[in-house]
C-alpha positions in Angstrom: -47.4 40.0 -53.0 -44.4 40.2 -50.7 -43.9 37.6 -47.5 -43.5 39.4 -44.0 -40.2 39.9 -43.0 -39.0 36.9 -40.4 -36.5 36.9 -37.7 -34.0 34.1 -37.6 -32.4 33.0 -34.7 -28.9 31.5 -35.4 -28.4 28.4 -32.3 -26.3 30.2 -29.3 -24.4 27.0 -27.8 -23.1 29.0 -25.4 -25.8 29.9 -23.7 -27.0 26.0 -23.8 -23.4 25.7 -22.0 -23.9 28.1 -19.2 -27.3 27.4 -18.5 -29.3 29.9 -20.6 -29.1 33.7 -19.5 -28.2 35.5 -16.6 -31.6 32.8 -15.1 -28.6 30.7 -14.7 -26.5 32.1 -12.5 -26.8 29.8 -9.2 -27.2 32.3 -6.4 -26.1 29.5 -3.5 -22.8 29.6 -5.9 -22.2 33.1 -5.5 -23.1 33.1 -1.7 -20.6 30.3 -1.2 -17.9 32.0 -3.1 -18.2 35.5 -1.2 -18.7 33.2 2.1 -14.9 31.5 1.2 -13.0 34.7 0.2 -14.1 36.5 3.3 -12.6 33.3 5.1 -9.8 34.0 3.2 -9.0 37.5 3.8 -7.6 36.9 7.2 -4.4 36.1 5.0 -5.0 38.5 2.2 -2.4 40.9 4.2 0.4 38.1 3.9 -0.2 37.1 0.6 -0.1 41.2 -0.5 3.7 41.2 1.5 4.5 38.2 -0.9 3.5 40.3 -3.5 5.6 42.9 -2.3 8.3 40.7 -1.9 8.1 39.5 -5.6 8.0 43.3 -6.1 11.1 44.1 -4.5 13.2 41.1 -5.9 12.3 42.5 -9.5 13.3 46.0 -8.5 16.7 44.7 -7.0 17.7 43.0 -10.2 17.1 46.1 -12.2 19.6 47.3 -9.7 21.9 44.2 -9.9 22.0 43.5 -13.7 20.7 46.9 -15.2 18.0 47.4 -16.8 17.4 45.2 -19.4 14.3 44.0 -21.7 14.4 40.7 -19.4 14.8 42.7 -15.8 12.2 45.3 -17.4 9.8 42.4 -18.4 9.9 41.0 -14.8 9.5 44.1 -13.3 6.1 44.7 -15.8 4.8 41.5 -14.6 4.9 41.9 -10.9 3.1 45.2 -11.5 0.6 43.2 -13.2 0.1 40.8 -10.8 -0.6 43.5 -8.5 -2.8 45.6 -10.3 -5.2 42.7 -10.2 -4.7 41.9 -6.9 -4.5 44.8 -5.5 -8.3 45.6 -4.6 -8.8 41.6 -4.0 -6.5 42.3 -1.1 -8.5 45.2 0.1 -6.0 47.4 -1.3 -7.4 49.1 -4.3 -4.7 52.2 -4.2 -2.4 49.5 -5.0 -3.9 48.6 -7.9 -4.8 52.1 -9.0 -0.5 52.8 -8.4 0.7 49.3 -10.2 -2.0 50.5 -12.7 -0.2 53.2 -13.3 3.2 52.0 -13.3 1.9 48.9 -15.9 1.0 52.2 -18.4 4.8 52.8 -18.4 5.8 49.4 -19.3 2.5 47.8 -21.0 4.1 48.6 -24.4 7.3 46.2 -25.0 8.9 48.6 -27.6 8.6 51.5 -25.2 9.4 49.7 -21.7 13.4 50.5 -21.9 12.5 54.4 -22.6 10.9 54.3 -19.0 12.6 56.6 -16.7 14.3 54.7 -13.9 13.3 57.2 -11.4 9.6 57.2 -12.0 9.7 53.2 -12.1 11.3 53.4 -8.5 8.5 55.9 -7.2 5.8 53.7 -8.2 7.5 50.8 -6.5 8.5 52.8 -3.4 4.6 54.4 -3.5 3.2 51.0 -3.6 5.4 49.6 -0.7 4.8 52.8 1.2 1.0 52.9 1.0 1.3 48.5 2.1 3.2 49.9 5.0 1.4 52.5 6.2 -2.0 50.5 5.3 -3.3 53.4 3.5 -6.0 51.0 1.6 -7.9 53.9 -0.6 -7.6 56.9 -2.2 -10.1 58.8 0.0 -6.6 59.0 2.4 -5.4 62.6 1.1 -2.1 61.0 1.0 -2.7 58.2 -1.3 -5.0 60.2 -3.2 -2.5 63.1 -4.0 0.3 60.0 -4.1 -1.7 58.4 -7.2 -2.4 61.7 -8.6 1.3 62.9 -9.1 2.3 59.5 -9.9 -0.3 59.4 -13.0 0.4 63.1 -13.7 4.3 61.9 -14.5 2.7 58.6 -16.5 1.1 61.1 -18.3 4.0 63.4 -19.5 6.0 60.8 -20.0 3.8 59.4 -22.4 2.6 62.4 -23.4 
């Protein structure tokens, strides 16, 4: 005679550490975190010109010192930054554009092969679109700005 089959359950201490399943999520939490960030937002459109900024500075050494694996680096990680903080801001073309411009230099090894030119038009799109406050890509500008700048992305890699 065989024994019925049996299901073991290995001990999950994670989910002993985060209060069980998604039962744990404390809804008064996520109310009071929505409630603070949309205090917050009034300065969202100075903390995006920092960004900017930042953005600018790391373009200008390229200019200054060349372009080197350090000014390259620098550059890659203010694109970063605003990819991620880009739609936070209210400003999700500028994390669609800096997402595009991170696909250029995401790979160290292939960051100095980058065209200088298409860098600059990703940096110049993303200051443009902050300017003009053009926020998505349902603006036929943006839209068609994203577009060609991927399209390039994409040949370059390509």
């Amino acid at each position: 005679m065989s024994n019925p089959p049996q299901v073991i359950r290995p001990p999950n201490p994670l989910r002993a550490k985060v209060g069980g399943g998604f039962g744990g999520i404390n809804a008064d939490a996520v109310a009071k975190a929505e409630e603070a960030l949309k205090a917050m937002s009034a300065q969202f459109g100075q903390w995006l010109q920092d960004e900017i900024v930042k953005l600018d500075a790391a373009q200008a050494d390229i200019r200054a010192k060349g372009y080197t694996p350090e000014t390259a680096e620098a550059l890659y990680f203010r694109a970063h930054d605003l990819k991620g903080l880009g739609a936070t801001y209210q400003y999700p073309l500028v994390t669609r554009i800096a997402g595009s411009l991170c696909r250029i230099l995401d790979d160290a090894d292939k960051r100095m092969k980058a065209p200088l030119s298409l860098i600059d038009a990703h940096v110049d799109a993303i200051r443009a679109v902050v300017r003009d406050q053009i926020q998505t890509d349902d603006h036929p500008v943006g839209r068609s700005l994203a577009e060609e700048l991927e399209a390039r992305v994409t040949e370059h890699l390509g």
